[in-house]
C-alpha positions as YAML, in Angstrom:
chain: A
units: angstrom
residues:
- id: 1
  name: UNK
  ca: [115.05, 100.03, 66.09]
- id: 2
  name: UNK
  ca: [116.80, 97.31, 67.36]
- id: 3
  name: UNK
  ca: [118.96, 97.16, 71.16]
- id: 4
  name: UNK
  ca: [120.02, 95.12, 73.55]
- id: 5
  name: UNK
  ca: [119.99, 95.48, 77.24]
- id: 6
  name: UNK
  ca: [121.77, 93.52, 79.71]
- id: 7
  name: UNK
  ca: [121.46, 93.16, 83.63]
- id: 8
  name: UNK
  ca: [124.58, 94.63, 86.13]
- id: 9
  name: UNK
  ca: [122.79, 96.03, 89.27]
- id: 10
  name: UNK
  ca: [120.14, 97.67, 86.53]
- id: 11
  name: UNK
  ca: [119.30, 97.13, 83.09]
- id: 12
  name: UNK
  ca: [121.89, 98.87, 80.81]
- id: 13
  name: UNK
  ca: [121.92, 99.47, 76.78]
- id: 14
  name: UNK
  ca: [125.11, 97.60, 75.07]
- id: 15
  name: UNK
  ca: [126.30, 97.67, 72.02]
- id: 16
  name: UNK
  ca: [126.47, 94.22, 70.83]
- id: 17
  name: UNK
  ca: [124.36, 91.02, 71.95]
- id: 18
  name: UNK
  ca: [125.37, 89.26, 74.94]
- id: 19
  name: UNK
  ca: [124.24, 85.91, 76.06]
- id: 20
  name: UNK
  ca: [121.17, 86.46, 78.49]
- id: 21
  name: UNK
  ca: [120.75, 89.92, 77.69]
- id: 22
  name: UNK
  ca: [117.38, 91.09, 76.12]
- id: 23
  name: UNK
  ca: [116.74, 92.17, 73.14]
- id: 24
  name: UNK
  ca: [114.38, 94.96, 72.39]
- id: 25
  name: UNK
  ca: [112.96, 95.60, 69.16]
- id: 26
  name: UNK
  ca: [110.42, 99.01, 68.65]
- id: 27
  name: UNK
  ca: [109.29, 99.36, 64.84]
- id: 28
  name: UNK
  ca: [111.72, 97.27, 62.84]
- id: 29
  name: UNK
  ca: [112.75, 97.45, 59.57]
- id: 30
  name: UNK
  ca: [112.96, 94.87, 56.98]
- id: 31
  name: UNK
  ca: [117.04, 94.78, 57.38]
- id: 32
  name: UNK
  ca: [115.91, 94.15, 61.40]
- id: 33
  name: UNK
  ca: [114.06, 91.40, 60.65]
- id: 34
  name: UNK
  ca: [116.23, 89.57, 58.67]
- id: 35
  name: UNK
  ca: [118.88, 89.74, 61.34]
- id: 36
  name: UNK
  ca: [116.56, 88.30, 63.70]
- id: 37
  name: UNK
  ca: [115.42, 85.35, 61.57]
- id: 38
  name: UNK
  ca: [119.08, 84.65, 60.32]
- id: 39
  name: UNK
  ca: [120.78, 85.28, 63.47]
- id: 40
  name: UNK
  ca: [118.42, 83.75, 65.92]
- id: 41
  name: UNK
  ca: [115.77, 81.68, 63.76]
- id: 42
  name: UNK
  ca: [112.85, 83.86, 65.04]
- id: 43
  name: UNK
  ca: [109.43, 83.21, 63.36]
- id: 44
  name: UNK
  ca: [108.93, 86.15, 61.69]
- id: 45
  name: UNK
  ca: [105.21, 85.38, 60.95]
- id: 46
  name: UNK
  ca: [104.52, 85.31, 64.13]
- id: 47
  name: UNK
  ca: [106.42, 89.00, 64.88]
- id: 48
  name: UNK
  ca: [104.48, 89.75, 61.86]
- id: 49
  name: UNK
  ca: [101.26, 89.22, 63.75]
- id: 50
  name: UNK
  ca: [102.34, 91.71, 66.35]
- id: 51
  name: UNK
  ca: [101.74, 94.44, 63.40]
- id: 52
  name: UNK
  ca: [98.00, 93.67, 63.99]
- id: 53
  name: UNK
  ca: [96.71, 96.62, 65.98]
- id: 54
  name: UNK
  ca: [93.44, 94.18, 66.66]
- id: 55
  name: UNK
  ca: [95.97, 90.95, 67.29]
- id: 56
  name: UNK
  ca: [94.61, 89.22, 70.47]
- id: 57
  name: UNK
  ca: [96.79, 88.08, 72.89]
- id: 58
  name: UNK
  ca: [97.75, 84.36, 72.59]
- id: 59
  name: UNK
  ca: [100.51, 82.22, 73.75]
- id: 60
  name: UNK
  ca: [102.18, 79.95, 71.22]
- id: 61
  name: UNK
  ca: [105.50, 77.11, 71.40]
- id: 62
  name: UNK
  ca: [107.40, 75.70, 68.47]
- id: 63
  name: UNK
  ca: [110.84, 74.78, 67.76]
- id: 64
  name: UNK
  ca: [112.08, 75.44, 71.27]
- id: 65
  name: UNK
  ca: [110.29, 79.37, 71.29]
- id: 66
  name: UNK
  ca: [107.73, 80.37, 73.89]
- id: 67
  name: UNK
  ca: [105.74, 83.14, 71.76]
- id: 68
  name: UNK
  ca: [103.01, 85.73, 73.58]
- id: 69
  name: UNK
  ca: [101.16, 88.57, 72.73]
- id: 70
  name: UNK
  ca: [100.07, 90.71, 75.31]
- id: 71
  name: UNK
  ca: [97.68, 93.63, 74.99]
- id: 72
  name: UNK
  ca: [99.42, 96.81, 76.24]
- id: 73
  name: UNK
  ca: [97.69, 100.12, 76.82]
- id: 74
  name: UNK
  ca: [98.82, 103.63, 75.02]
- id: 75
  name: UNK
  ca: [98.00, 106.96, 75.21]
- id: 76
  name: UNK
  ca: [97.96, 109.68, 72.46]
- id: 77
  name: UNK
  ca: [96.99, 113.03, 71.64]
- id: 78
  name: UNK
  ca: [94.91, 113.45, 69.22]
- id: 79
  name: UNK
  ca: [95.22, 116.32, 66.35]
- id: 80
  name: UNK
  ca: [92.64, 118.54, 68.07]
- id: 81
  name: UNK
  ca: [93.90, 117.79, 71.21]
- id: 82
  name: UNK
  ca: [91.77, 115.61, 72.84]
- id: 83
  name: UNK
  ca: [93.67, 112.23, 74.57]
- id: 84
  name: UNK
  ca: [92.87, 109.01, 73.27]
- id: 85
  name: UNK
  ca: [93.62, 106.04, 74.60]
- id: 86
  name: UNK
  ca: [93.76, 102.46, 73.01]
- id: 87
  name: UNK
  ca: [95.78, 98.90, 73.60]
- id: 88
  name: UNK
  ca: [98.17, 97.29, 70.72]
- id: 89
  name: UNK
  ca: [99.93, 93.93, 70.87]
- id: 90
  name: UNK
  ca: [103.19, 93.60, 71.96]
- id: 91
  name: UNK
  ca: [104.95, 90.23, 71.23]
- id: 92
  name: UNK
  ca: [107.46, 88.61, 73.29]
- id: 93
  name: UNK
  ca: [109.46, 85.63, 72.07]
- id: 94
  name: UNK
  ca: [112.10, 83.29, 74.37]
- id: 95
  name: UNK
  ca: [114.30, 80.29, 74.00]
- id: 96
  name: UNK
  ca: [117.28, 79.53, 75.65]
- id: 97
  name: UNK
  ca: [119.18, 82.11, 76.36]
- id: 98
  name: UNK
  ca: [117.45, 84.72, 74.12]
- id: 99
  name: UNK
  ca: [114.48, 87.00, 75.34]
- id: 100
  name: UNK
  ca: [113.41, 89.56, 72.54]
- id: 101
  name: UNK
  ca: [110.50, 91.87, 72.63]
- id: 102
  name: UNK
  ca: [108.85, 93.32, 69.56]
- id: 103
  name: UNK
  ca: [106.44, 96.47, 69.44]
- id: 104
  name: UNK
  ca: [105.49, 98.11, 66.03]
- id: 105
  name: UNK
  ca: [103.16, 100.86, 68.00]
- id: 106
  name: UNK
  ca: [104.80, 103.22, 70.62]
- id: 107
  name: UNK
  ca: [104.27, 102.26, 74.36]
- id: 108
  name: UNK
  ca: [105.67, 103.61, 77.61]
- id: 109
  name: UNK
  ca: [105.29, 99.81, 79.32]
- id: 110
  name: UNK
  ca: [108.99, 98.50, 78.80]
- id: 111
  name: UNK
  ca: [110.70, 102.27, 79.56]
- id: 112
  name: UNK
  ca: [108.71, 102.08, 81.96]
- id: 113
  name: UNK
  ca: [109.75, 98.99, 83.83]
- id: 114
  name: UNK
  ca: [113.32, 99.71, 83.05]
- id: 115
  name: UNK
  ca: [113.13, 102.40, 85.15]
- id: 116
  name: UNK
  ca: [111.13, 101.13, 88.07]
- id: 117
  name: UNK
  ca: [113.95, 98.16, 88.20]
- id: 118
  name: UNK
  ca: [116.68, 100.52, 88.27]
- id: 119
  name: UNK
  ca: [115.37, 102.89, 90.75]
- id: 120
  name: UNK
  ca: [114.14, 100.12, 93.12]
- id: 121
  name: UNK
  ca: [117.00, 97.97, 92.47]
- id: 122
  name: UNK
  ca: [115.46, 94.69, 91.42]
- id: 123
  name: UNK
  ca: [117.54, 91.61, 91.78]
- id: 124
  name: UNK
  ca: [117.92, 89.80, 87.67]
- id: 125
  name: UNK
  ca: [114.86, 89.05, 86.45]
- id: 126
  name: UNK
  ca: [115.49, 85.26, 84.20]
- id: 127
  name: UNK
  ca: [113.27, 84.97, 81.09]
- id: 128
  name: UNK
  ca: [109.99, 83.45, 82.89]
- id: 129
  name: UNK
  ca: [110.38, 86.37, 85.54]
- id: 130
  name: UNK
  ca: [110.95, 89.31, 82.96]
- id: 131
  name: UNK
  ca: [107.99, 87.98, 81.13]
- id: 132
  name: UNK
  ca: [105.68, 88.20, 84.32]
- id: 133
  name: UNK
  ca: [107.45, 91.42, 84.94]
- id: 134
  name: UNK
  ca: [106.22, 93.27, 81.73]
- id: 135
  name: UNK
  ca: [102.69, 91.73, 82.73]
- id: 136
  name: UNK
  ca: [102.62, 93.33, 85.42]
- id: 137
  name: UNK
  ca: [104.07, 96.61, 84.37]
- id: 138
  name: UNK
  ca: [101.26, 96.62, 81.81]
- id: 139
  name: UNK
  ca: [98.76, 96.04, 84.47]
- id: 140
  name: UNK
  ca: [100.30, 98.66, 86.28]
- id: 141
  name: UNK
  ca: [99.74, 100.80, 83.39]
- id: 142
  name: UNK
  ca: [95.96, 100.01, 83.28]
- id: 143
  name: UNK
  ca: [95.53, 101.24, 86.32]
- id: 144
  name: UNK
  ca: [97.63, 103.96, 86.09]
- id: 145
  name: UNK
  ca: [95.39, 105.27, 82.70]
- id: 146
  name: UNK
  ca: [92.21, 104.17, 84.29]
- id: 147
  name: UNK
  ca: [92.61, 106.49, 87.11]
- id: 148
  name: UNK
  ca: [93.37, 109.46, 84.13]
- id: 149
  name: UNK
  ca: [89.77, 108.30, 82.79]
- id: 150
  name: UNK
  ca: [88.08, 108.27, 85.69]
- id: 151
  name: UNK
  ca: [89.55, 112.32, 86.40]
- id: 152
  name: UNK
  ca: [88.29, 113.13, 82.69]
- id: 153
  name: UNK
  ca: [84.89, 111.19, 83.78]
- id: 154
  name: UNK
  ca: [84.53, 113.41, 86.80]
- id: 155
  name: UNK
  ca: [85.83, 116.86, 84.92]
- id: 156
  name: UNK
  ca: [82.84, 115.92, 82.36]
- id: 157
  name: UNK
  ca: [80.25, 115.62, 84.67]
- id: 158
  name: UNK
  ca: [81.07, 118.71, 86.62]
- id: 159
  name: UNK
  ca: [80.42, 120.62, 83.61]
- id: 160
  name: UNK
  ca: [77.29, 118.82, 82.35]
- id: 161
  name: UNK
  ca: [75.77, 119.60, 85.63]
- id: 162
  name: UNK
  ca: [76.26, 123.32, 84.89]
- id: 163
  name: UNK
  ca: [75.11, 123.03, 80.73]
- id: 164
  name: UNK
  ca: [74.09, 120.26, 78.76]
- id: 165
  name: UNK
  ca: [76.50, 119.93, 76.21]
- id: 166
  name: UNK
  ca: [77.04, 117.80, 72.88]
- id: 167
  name: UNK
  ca: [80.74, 117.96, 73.03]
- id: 168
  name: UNK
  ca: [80.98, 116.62, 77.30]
- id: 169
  name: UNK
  ca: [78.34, 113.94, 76.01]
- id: 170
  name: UNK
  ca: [80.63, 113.01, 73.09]
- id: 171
  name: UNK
  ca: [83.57, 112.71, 75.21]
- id: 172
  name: UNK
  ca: [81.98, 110.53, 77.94]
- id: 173
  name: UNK
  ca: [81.11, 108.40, 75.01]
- id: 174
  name: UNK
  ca: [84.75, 108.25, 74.13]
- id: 175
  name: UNK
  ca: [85.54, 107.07, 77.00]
- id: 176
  name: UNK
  ca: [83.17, 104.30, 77.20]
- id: 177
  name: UNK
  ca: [84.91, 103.31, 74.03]
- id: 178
  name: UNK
  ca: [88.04, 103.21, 75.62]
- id: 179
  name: UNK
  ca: [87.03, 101.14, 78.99]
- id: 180
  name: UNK
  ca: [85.70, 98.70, 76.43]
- id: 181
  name: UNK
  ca: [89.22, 98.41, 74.72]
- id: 182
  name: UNK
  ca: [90.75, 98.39, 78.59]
- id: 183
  name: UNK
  ca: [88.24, 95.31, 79.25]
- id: 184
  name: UNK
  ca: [88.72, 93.08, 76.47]
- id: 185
  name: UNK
  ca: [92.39, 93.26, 76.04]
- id: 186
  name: UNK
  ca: [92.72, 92.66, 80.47]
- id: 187
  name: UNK
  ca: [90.11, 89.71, 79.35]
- id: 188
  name: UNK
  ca: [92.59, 88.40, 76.92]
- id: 189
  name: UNK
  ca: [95.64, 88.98, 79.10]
- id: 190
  name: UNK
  ca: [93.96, 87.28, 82.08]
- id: 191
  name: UNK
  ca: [93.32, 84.18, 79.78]
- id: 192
  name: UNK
  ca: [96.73, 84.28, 78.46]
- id: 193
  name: UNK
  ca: [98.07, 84.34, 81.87]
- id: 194
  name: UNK
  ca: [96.19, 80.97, 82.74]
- id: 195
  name: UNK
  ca: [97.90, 79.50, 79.55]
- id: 196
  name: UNK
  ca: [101.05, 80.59, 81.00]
- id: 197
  name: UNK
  ca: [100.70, 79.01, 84.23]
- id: 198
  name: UNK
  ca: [100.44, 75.43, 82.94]
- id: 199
  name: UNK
  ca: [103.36, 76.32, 80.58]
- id: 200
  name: UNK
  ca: [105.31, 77.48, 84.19]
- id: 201
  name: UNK
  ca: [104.59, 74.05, 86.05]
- id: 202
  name: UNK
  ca: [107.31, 72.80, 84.66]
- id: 203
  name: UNK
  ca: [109.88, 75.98, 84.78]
- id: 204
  name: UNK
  ca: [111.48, 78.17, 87.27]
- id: 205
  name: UNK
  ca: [109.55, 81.25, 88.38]
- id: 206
  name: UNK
  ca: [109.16, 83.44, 90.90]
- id: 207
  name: UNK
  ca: [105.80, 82.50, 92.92]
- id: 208
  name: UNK
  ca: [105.22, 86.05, 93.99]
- id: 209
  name: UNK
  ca: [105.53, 87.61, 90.98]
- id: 210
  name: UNK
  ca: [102.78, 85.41, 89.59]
- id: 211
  name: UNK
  ca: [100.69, 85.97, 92.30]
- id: 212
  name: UNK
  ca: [101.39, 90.38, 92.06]
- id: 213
  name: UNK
  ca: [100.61, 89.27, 88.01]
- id: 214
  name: UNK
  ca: [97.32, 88.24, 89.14]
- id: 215
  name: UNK
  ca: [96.42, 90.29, 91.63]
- id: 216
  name: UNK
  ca: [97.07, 93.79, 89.78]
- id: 217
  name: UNK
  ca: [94.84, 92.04, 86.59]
- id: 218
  name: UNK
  ca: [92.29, 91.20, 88.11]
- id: 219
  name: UNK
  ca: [92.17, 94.87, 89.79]
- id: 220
  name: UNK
  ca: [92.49, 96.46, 86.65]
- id: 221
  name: UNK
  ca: [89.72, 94.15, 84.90]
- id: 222
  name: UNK
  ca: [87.32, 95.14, 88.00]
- id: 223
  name: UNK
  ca: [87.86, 98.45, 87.70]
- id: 224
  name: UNK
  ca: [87.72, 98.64, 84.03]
- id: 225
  name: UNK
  ca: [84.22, 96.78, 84.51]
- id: 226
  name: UNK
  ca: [83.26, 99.38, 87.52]
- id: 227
  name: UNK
  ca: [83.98, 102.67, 85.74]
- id: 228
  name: UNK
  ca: [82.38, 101.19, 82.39]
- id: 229
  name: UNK
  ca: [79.10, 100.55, 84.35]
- id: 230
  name: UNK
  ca: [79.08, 104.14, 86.44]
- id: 231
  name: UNK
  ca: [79.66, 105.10, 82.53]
- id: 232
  name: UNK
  ca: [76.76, 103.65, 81.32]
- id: 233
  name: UNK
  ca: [74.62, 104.50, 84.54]
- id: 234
  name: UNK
  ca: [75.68, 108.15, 83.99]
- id: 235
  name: UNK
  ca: [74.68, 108.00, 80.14]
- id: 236
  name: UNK
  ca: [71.06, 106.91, 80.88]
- id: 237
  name: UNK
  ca: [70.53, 109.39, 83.26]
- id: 238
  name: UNK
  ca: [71.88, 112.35, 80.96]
- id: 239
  name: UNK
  ca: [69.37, 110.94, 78.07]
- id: 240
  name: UNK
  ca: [66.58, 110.51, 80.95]
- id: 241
  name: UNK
  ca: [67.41, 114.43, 81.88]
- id: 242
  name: UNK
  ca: [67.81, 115.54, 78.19]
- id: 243
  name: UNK
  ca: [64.18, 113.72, 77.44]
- id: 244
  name: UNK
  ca: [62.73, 115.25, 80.34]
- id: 245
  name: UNK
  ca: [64.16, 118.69, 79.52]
- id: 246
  name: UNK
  ca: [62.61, 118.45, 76.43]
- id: 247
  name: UNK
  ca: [58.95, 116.92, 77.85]
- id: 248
  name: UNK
  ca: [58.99, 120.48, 79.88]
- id: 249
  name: UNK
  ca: [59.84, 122.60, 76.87]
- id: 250
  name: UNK
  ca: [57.17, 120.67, 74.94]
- id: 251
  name: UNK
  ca: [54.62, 121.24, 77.70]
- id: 252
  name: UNK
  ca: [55.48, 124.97, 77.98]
- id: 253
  name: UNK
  ca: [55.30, 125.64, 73.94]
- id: 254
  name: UNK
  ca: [51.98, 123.84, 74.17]
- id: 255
  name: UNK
  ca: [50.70, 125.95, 77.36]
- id: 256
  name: UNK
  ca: [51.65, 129.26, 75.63]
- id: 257
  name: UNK
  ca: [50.02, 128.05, 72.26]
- id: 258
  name: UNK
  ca: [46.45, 127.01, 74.26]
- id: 259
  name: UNK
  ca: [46.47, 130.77, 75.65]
- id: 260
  name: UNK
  ca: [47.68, 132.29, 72.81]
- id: 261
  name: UNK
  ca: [44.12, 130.41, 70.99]
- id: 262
  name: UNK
  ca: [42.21, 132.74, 72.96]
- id: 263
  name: UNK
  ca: [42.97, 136.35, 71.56]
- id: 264
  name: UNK
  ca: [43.93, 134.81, 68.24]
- id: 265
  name: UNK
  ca: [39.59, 133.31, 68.39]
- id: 266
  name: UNK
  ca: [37.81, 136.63, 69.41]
- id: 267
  name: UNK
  ca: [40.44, 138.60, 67.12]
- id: 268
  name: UNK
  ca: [39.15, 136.24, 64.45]
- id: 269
  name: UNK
  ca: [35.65, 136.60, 65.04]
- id: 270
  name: UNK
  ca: [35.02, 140.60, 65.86]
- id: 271
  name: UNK
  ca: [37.67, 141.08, 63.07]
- id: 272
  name: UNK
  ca: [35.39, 139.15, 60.20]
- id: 273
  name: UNK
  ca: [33.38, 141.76, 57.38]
- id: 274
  name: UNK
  ca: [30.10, 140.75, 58.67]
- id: 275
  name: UNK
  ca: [28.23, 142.59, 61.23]
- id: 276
  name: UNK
  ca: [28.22, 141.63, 64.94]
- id: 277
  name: UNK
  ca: [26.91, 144.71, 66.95]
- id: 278
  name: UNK
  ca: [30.40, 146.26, 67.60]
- id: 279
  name: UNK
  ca: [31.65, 147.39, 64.62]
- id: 280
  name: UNK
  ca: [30.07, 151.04, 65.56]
- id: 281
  name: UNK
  ca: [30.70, 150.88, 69.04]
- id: 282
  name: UNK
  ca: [33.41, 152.99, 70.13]
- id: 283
  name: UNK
  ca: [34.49, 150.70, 72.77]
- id: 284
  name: UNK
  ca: [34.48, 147.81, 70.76]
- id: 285
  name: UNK
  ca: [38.35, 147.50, 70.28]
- id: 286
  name: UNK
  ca: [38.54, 147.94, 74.36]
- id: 287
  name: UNK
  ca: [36.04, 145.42, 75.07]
- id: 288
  name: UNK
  ca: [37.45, 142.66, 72.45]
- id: 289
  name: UNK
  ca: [41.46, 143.02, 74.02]
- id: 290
  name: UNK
  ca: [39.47, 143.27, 77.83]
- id: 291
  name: UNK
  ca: [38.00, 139.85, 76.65]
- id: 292
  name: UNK
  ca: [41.25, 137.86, 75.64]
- id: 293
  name: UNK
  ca: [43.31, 138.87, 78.42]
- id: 294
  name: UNK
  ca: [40.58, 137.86, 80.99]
- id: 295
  name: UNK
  ca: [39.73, 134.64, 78.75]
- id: 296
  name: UNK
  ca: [43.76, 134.33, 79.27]
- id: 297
  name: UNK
  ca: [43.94, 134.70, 82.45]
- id: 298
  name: UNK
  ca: [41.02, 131.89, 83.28]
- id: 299
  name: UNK
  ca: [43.03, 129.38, 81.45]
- id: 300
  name: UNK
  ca: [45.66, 130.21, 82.74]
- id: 301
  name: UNK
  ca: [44.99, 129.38, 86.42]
- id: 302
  name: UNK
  ca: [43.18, 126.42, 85.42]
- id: 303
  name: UNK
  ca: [46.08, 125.08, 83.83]
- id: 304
  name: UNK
  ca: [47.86, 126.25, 86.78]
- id: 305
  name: UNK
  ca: [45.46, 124.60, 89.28]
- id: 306
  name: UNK
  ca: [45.38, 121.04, 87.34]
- id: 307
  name: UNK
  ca: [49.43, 121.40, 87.77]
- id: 308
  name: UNK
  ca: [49.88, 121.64, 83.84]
- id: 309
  name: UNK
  ca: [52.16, 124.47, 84.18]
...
């Protein structure tokens, strides 16, 4: 789908292109593209890139277009419910008066920041300034899903602390997956961002935007890093508990199996068809079971004593 948006006290959907307006492009067809390559000259191999779900994000200049790729995060739901969360390039492309932005994978960044602007009635943003402005609403973003992750985080451990089970573990090893995504793509932005600053030395931009820019990265990439690492700390202690859990059960088996020896040995030997002075004696049966429960019960405490059990 193809639109363009233009600025008048908030960004606004018109029906035909208007110098200095931006144009937004989610999921395009091939009839799309052409009209952007014959109407504007766009690169389409480099739009094509954005199809990429694994495209890095890079910052590119030819024939009077600034090209980027930024990571942005998503968030879907999953057939069987469970949220997933992921990033996928989004491509931005400028020159003159033409700012486009291309996305072939659904993202609530750009709706996003259209919103924010109108609400808090943001002065015009030019192209260098809308640019850092979708940087920082995907930022935003990170942080905004990274708190959701840490709440899932939490919810999981409550209920491991109450029962060990596969399905909590295999979740909290989802979302280890996902913090990984979260760092490397902030990684990528963050170097992409000091690409963009020696491409601004020479351009008009707002200095406090790029410093918010910077500041909300760099909080995301920390915090990405901190809840990985409380992830991984919380991990090794689960497979520490769960190997411990199973060094008692061992233990125990291994107890009840020693004591168990006992009345399964004097069973064994007053029960073989040889003589042995008892097999007439008509307390024979009493004495043999009186035997193996006090044999038992010695073992029992010395195990005890020797702290085995």
């Amino acid at each position: 789908m193809l639109s363009y948006w233009t600025y008048d006290g908030g960004y606004h959907e018109v029906a035909e292109w208007q110098h200095g307006c931006w144009i937004r492009v989610s999921d395009p067809t091939a009839d799309e593209l052409r009209l952007l390559e014959s109407r504007w000259q766009m690169p389409l191999d480099f739009i094509d890139d954005a199809k990429d779900p694994e495209e890095r994000p890079r910052l590119e200049a030819d024939e009077g277009w600034l090209m980027t790729i930024v990571r942005v995060p998503i968030k879907t739901v999953a057939d069987d419910g469970d949220v997933v969360f992921a990033t996928r390039p989004l491509a931005v492309l400028m020159r003159d008066d033409v700012f486009v932005t291309v996305s072939f994978f659904p993202t609530v960044v750009l709706a996003d920041f259209v919103a924010w602007s109108n609400r808090r009635k943001q002065p015009r943003r030019e192209r260098h300034d809308l640019l850092l402005s979708i940087l920082l609403s995907s930022s935003v973003w990170y942080l905004k899903y990274l708190k959701q992750m840490n709440a899932m985080m939490n919810a999981a451990e409550e209920r491991l602390e109450k029962r060990m089970d596969n399905d909590e573990l295999q979740k909290m090893m989802g979302l280890g997956k996902f913090l990984i995504y979260f760092i490397t793509s902030l990684r990528g932005n963050e170097l992409l961002l000091m690409r963009l600053k020696k491409h601004l030395r020479t351009a008009t931009y707002d200095d406090d935007l790029l410093d918010d820019v910077e500041i909300e990265m760099q909080q995301a990439y920390d915090t990405a890093k901190i809840y990985s690492n409380i992830l991984d700390r919380q991990q090794d202690s689960y497979a520490s508990i769960l190997a411990n859990n199973m060094n008692v059960i061992m233990r125990t088996l291994t107890v009840i199996t020693i004591i168990l020896m006992v009345p399964t040995g004097i069973a064994g030997y007053y029960g073989m068809n040889v003589p042995n002075g008892m097999e007439n004696w008509v307390w024979g049966f009493p004495f043999a079971l009186l035997l193996s429960v006090a044999l038992g019960a010695l073992i029992y405490i010395y195990l005890k004593r020797k702290h085995l059990i």
